[in-house]
Biopython code that builds the backbone (N, CA, C, O; Angstrom):
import numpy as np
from Bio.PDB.StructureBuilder import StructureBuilder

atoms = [
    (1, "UNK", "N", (0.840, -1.171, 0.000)),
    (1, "UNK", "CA", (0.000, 0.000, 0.000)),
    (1, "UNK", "C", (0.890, 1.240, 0.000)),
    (1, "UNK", "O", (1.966, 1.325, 0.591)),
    (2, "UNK", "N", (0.222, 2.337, -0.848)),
    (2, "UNK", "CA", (1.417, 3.440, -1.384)),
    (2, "UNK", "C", (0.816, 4.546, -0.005)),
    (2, "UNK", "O", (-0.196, 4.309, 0.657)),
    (3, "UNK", "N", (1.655, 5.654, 0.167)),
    (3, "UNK", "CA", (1.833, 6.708, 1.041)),
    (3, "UNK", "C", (0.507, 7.459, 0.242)),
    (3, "UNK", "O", (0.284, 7.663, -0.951)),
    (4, "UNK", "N", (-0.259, 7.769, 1.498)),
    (4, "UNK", "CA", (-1.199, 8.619, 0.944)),
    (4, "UNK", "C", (-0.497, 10.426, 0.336)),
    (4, "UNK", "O", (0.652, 10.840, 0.488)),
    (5, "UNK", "N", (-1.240, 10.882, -0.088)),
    (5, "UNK", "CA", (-0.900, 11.855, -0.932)),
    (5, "UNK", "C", (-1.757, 12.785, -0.463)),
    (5, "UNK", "O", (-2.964, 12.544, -0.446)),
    (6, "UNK", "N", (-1.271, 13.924, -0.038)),
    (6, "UNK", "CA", (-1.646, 15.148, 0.949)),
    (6, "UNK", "C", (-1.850, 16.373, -0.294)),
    (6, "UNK", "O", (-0.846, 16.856, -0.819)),
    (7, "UNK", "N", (-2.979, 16.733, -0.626)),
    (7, "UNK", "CA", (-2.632, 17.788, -1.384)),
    (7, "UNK", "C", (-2.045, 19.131, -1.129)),
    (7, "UNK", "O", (-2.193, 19.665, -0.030)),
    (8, "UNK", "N", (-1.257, 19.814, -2.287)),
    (8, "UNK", "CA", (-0.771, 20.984, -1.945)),
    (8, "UNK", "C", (-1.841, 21.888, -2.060)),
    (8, "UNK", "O", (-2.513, 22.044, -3.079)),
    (9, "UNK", "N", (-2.029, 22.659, -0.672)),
    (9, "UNK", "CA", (-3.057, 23.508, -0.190)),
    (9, "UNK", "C", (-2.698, 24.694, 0.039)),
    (9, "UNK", "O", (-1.541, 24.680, 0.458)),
    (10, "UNK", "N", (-3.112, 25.718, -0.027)),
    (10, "UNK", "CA", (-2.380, 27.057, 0.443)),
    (10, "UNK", "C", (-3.405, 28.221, 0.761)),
    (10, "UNK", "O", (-3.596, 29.323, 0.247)),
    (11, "UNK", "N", (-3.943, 27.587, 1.735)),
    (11, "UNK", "CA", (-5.765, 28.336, 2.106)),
    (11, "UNK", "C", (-5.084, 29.978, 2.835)),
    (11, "UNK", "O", (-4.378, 30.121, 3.832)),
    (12, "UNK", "N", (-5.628, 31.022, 1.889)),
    (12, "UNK", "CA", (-5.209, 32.276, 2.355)),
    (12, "UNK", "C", (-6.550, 32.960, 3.018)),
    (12, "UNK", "O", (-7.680, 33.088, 2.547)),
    (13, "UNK", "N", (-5.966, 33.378, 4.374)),
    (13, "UNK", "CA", (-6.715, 33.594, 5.311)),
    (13, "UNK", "C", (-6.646, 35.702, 5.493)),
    (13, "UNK", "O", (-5.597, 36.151, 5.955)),
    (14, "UNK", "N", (-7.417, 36.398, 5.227)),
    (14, "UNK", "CA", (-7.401, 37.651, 4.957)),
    (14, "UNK", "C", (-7.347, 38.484, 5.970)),
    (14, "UNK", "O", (-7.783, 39.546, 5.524)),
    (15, "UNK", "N", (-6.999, 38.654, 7.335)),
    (15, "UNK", "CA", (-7.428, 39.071, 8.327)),
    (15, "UNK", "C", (-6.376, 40.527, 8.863)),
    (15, "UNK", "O", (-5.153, 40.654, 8.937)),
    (16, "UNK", "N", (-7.452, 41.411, 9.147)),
    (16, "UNK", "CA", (-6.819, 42.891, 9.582)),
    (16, "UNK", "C", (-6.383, 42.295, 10.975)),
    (16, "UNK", "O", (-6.758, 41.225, 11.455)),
    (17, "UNK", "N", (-5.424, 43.306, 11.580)),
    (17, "UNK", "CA", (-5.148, 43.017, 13.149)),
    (17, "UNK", "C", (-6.483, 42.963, 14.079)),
    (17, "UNK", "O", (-6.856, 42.058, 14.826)),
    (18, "UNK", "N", (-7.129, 44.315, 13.773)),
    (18, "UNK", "CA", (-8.154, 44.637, 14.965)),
    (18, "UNK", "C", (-9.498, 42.827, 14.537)),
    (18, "UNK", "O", (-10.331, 42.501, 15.384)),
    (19, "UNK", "N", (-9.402, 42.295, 13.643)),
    (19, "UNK", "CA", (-10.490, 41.541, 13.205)),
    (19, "UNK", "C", (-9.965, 40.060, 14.204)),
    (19, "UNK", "O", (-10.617, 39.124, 14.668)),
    (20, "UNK", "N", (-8.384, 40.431, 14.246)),
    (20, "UNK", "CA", (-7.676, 38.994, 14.653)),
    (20, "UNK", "C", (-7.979, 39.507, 16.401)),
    (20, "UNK", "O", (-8.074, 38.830, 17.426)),
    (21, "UNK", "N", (-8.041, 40.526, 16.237)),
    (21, "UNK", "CA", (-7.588, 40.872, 18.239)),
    (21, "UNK", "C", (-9.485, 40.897, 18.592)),
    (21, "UNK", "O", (-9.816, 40.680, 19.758)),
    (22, "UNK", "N", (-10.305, 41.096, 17.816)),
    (22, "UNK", "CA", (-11.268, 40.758, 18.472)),
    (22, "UNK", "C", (-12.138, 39.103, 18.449)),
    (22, "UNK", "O", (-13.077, 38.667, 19.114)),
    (23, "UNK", "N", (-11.434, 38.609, 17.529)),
    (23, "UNK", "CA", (-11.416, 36.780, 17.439)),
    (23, "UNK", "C", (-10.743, 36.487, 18.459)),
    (23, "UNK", "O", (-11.216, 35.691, 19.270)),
    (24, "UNK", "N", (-9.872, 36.883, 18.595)),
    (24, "UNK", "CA", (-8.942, 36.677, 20.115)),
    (24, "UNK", "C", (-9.619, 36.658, 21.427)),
    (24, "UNK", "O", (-9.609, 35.779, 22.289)),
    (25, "UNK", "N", (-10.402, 38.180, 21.396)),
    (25, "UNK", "CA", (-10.880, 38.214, 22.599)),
    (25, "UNK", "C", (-11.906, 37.316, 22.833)),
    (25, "UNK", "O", (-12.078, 36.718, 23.896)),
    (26, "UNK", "N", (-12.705, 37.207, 21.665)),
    (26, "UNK", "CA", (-13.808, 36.284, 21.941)),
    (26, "UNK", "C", (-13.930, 35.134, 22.213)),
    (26, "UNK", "O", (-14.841, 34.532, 22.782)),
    (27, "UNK", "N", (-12.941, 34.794, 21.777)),
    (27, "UNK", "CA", (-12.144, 33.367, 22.348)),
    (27, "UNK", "C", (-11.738, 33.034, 23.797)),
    (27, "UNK", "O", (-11.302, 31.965, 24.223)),
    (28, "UNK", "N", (-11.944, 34.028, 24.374)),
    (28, "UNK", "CA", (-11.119, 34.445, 25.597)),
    (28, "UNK", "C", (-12.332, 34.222, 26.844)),
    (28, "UNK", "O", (-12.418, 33.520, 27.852)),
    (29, "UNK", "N", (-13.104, 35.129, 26.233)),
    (29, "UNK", "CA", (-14.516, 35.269, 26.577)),
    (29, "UNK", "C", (-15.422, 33.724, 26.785)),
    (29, "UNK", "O", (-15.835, 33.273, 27.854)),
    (30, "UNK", "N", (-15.549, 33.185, 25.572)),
    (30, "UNK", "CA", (-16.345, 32.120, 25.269)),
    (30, "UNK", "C", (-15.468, 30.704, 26.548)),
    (30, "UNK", "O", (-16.038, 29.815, 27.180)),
    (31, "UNK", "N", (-14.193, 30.998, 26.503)),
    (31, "UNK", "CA", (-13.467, 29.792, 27.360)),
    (31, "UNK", "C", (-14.070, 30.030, 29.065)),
    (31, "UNK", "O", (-14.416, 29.107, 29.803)),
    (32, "UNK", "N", (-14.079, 31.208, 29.352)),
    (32, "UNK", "CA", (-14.302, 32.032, 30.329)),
    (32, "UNK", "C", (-15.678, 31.466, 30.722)),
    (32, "UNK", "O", (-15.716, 30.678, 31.667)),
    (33, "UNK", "N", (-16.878, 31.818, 30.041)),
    (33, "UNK", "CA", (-17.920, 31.496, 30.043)),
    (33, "UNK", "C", (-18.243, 30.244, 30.077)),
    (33, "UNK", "O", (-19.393, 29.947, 30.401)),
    (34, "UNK", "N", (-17.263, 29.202, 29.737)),
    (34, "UNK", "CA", (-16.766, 27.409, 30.056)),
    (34, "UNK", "C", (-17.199, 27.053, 31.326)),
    (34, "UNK", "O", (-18.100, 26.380, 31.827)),
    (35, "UNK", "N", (-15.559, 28.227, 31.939)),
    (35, "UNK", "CA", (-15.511, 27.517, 33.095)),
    (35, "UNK", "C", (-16.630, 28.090, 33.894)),
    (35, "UNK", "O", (-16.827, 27.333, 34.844)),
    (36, "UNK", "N", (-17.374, 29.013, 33.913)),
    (36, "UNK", "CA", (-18.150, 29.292, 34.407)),
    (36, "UNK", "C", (-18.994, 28.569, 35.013)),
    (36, "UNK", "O", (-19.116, 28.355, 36.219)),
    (37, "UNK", "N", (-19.915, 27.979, 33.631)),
    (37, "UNK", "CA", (-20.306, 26.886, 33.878)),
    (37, "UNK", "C", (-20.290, 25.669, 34.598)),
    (37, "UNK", "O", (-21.239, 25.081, 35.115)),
    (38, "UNK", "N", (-18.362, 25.180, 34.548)),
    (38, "UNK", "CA", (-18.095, 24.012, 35.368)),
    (38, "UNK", "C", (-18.053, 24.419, 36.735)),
    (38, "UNK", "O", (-18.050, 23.541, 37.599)),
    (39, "UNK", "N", (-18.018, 25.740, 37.086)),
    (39, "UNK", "CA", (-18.179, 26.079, 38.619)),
    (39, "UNK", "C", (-19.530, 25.952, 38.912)),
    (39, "UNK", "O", (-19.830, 25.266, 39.889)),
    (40, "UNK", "N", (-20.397, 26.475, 38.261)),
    (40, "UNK", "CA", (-21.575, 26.333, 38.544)),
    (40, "UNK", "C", (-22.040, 24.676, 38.954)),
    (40, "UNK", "O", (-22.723, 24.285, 39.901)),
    (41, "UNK", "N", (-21.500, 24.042, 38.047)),
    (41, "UNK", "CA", (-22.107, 22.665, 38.249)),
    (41, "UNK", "C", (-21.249, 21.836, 39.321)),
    (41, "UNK", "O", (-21.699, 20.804, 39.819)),
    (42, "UNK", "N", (-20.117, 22.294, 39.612)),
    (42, "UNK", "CA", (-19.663, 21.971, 40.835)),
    (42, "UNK", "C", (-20.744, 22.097, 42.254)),
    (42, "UNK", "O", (-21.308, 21.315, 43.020)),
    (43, "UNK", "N", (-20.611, 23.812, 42.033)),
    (43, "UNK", "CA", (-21.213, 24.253, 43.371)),
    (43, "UNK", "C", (-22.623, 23.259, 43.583)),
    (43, "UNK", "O", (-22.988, 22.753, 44.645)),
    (44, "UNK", "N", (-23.305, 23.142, 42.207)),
    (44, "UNK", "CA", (-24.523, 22.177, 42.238)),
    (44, "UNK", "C", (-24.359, 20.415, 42.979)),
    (44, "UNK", "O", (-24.974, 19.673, 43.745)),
    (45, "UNK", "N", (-23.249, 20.424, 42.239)),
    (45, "UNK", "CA", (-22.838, 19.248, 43.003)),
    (45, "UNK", "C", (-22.769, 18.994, 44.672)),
    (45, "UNK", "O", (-23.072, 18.021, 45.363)),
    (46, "UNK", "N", (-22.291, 20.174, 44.954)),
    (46, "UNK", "CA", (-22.262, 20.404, 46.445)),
    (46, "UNK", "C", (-23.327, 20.515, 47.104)),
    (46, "UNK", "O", (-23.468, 19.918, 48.171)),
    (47, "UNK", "N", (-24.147, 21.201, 46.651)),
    (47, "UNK", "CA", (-25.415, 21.662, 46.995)),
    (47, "UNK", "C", (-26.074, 20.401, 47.454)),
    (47, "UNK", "O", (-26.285, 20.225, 48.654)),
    (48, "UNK", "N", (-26.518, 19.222, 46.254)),
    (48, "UNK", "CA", (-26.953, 18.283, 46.150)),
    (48, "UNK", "C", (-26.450, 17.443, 47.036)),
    (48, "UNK", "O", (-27.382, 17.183, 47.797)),
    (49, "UNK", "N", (-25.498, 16.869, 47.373)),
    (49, "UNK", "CA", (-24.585, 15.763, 48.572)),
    (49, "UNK", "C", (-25.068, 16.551, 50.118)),
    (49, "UNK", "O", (-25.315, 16.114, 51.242)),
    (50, "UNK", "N", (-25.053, 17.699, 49.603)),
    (50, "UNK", "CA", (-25.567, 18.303, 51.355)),
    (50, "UNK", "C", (-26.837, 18.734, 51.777)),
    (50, "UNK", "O", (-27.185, 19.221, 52.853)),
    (51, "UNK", "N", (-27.550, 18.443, 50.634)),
    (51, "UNK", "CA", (-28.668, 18.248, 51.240)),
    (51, "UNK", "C", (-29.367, 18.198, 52.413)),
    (51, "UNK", "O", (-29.751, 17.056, 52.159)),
    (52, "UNK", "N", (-29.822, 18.397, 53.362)),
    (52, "UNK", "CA", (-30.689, 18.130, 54.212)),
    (52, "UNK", "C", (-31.719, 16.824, 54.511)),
    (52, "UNK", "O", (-31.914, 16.239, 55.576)),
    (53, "UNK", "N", (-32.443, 16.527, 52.867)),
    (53, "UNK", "CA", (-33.037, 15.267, 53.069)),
    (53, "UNK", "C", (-32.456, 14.387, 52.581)),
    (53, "UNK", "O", (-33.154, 13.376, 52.506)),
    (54, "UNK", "N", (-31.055, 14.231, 52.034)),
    (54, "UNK", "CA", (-30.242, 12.951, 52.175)),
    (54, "UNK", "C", (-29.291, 13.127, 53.148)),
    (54, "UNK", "O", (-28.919, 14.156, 53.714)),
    (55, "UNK", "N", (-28.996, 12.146, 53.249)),
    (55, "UNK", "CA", (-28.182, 10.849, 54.619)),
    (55, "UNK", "C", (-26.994, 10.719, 53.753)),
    (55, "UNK", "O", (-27.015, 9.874, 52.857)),
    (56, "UNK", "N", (-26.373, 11.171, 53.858)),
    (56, "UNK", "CA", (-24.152, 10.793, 53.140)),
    (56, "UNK", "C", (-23.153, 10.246, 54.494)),
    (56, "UNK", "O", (-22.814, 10.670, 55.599)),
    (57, "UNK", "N", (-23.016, 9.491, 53.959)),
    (57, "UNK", "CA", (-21.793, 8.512, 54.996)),
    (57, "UNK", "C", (-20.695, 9.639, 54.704)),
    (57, "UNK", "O", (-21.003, 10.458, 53.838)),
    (58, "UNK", "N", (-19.555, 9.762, 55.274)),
    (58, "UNK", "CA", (-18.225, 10.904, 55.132)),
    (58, "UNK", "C", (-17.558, 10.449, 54.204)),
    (58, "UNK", "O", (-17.009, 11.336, 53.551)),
    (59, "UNK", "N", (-17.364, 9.410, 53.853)),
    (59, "UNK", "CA", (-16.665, 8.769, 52.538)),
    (59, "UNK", "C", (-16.902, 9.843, 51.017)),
    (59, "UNK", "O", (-16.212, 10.523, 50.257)),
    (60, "UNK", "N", (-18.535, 9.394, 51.235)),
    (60, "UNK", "CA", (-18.953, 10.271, 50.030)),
    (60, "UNK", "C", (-18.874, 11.591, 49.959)),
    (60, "UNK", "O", (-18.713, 12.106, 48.852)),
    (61, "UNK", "N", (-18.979, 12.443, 51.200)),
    (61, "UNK", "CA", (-18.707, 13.463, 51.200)),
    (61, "UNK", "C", (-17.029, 14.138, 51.047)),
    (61, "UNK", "O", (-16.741, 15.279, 50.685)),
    (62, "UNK", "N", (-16.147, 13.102, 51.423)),
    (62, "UNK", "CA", (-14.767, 13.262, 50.796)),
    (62, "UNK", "C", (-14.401, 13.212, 49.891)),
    (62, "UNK", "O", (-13.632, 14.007, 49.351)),
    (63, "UNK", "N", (-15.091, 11.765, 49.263)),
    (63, "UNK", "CA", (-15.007, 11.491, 47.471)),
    (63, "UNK", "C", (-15.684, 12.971, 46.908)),
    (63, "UNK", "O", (-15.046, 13.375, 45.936)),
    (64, "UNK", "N", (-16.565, 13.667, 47.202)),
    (64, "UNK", "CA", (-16.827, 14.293, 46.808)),
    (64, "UNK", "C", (-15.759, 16.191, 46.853)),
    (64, "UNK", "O", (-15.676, 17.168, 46.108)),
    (65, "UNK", "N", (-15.396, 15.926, 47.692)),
    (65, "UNK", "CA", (-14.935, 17.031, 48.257)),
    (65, "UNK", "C", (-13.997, 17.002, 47.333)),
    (65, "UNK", "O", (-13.945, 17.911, 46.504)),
    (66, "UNK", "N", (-12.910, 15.738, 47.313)),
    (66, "UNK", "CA", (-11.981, 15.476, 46.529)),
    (66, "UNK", "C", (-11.778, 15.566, 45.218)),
    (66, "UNK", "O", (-10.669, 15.793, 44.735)),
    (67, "UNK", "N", (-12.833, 15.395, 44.546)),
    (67, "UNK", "CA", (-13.774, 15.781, 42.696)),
    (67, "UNK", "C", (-13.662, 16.846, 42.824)),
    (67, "UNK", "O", (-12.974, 17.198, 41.865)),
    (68, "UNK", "N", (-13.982, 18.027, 43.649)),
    (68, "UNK", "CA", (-14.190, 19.095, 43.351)),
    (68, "UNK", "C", (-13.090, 20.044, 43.612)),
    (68, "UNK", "O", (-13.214, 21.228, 43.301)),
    (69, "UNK", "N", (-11.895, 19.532, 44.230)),
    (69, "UNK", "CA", (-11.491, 20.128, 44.882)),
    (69, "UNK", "C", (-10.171, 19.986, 43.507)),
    (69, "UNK", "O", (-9.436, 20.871, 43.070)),
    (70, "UNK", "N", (-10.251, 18.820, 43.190)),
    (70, "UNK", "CA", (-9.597, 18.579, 41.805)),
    (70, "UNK", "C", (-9.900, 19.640, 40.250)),
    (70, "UNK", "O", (-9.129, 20.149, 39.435)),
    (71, "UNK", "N", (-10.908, 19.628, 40.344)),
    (71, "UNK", "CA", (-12.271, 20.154, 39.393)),
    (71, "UNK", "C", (-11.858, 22.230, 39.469)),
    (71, "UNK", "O", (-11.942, 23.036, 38.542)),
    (72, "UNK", "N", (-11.554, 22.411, 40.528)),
    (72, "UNK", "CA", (-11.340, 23.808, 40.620)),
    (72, "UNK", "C", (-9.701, 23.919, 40.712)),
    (72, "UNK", "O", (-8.995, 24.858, 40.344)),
    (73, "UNK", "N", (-9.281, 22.575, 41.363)),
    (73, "UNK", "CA", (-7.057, 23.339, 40.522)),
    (73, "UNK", "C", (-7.070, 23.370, 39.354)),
    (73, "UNK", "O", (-6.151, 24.037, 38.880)),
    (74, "UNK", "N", (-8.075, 22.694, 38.296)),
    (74, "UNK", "CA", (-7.687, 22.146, 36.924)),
    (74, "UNK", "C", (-7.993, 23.301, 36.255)),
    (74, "UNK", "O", (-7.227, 23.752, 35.403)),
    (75, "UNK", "N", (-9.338, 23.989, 36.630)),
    (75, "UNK", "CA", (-10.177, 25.502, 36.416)),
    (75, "UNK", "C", (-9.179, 26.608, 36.744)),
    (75, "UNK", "O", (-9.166, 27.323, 35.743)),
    (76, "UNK", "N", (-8.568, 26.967, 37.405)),
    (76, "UNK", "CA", (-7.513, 27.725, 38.006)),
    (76, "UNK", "C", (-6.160, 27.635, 37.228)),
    (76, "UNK", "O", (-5.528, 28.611, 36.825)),
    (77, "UNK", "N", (-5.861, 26.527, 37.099)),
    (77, "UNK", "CA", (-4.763, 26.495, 36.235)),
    (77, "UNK", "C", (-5.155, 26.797, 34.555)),
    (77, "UNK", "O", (-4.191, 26.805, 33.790)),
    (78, "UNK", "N", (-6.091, 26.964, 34.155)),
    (78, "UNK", "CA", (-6.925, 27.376, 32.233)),
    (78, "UNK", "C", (-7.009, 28.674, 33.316)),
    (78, "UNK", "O", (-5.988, 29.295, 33.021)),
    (79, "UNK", "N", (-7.575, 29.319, 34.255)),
    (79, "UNK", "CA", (-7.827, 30.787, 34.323)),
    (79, "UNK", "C", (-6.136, 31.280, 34.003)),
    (79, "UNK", "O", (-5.886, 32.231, 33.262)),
    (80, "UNK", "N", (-5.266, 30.618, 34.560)),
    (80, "UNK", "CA", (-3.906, 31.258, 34.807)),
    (80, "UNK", "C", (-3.464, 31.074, 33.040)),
    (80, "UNK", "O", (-2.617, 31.877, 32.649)),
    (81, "UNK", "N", (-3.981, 30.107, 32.046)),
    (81, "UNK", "CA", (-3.575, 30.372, 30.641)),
    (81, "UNK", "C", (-4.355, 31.388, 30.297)),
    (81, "UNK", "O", (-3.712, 32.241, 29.685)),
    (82, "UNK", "N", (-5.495, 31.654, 30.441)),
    (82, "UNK", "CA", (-6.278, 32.629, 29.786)),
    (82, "UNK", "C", (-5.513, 33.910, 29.958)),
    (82, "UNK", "O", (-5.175, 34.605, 29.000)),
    (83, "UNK", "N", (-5.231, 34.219, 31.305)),
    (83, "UNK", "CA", (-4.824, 35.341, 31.783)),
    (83, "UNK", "C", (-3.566, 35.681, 30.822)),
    (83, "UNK", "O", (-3.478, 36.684, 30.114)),
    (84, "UNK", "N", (-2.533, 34.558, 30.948)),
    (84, "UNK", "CA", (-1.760, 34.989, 30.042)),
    (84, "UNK", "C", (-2.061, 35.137, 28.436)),
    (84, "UNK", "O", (-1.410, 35.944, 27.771)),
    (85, "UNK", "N", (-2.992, 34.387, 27.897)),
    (85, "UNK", "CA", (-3.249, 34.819, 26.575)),
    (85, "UNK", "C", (-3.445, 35.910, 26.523)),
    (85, "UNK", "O", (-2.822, 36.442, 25.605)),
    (86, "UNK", "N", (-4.469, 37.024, 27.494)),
    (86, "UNK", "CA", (-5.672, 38.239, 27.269)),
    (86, "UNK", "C", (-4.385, 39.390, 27.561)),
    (86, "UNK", "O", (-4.649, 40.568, 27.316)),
    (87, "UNK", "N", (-3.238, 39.103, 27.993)),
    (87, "UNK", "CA", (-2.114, 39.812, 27.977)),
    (87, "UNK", "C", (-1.201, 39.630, 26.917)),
    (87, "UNK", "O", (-0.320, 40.490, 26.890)),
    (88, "UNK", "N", (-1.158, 38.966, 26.238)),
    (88, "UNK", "CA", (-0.579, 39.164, 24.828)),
    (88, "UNK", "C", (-1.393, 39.334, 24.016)),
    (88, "UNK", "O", (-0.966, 39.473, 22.869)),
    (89, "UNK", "N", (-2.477, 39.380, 24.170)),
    (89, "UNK", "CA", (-3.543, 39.986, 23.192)),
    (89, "UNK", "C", (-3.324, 41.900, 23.305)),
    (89, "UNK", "O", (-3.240, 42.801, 22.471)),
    (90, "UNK", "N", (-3.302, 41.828, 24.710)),
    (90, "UNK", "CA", (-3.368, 43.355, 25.322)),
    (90, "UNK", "C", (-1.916, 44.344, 24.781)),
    (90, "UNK", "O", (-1.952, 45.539, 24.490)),
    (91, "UNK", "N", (-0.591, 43.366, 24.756)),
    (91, "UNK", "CA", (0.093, 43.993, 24.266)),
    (91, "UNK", "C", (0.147, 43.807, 22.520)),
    (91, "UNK", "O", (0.974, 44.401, 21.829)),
    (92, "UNK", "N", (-0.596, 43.140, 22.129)),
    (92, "UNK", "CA", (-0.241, 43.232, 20.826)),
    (92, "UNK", "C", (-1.468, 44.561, 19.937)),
    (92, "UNK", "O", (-1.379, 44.937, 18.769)),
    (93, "UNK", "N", (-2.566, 45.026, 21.032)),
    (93, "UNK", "CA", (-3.356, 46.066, 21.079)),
    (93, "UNK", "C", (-2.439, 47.433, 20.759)),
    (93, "UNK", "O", (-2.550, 48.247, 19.842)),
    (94, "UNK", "N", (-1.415, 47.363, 21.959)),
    (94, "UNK", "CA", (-0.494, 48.195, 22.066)),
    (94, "UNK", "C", (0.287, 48.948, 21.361)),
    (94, "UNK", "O", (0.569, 50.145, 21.405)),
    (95, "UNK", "N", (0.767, 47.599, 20.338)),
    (95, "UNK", "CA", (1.976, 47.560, 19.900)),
    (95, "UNK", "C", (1.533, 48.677, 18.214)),
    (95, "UNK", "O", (0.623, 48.480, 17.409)),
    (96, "UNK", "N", (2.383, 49.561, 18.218)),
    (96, "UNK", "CA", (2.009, 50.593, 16.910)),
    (96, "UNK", "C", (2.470, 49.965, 15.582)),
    (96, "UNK", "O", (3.171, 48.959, 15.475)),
    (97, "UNK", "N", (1.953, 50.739, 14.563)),
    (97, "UNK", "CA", (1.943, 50.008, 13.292)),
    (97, "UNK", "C", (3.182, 50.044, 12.597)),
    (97, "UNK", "O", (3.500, 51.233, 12.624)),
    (98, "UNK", "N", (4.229, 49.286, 11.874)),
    (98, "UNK", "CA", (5.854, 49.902, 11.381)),
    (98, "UNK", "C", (5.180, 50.588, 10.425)),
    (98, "UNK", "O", (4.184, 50.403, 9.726)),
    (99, "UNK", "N", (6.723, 52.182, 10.730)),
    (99, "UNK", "CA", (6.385, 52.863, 9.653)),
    (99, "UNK", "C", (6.019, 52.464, 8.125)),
    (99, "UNK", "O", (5.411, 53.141, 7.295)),
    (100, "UNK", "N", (6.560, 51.187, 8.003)),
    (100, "UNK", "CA", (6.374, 50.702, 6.501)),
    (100, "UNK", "C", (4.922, 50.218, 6.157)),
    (100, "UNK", "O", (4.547, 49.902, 5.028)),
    (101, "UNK", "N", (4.139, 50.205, 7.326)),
    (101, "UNK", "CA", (2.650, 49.239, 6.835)),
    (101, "UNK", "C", (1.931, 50.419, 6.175)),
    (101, "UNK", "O", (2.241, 51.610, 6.159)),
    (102, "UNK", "N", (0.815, 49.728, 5.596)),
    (102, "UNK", "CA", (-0.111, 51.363, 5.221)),
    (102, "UNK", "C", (-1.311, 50.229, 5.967)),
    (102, "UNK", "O", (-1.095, 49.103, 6.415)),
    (103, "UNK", "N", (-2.754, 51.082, 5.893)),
    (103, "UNK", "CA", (-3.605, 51.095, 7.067)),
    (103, "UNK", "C", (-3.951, 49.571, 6.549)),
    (103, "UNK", "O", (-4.778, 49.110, 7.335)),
    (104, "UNK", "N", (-3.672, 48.748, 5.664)),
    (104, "UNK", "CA", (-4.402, 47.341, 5.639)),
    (104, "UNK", "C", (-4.022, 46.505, 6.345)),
    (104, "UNK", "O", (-4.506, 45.378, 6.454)),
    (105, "UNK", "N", (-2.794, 47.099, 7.112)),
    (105, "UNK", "CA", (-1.968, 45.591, 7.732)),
    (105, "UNK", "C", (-2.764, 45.334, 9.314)),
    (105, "UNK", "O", (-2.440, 44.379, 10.020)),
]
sb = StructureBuilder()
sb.init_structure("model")
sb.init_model(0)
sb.init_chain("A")
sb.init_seg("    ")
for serial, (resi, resn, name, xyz) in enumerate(atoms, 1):
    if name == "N":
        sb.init_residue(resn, " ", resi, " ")
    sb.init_atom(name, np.array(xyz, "f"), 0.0, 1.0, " ", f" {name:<3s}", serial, name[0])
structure = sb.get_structure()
């Protein structure tokens, strides 16, 4: 059997800075709005095990503690990438145009 054959592709992608820095942000945003979510459904989680009208042996409430407690370093550590992405986004906001560009770049 012969080596598959990859075609030569050369997909040109048209994009101004400000079009790339607000794809950026939104990206930023939308991940954000992720974890949001997975906190939310944590805290739900919690909510639910402590209940009042259920009965939890401490096991489960450790196993549980332990999920979550996992569940928010993993969340914390993507906040600490985001953070650094939304800062190289921020300096590349910054950064002025070389004298050589004209306004398309």
């Amino acid at each position: 059997m012969g080596m598959p054959e990859i075609p030569d592709m050369k997909p040109k992608i048209d994009l101004k800075k400000e079009d790339m820095i607000n794809m950026l942000l939104a990206s930023i945003a939308l991940e954000e709005m992720s974890l949001a979510h997975i906190l939310n459904a944590e805290g739900e989680k919690i909510q639910c095990i402590t209940d009042d009208k259920r009965k939890c042996k401490l096991d489960d409430l450790l196993d549980i503690n332990e999920s979550v407690n996992e569940t928010l370093r993993n969340v914390i550590k993507k906040e600490m990438l985001l953070q650094f992405k939304l800062e190289n986004v921020m300096k590349m906001m910054d950064k002025k145009k070389p004298k050589k560009c004209v306004d398309d770049c």
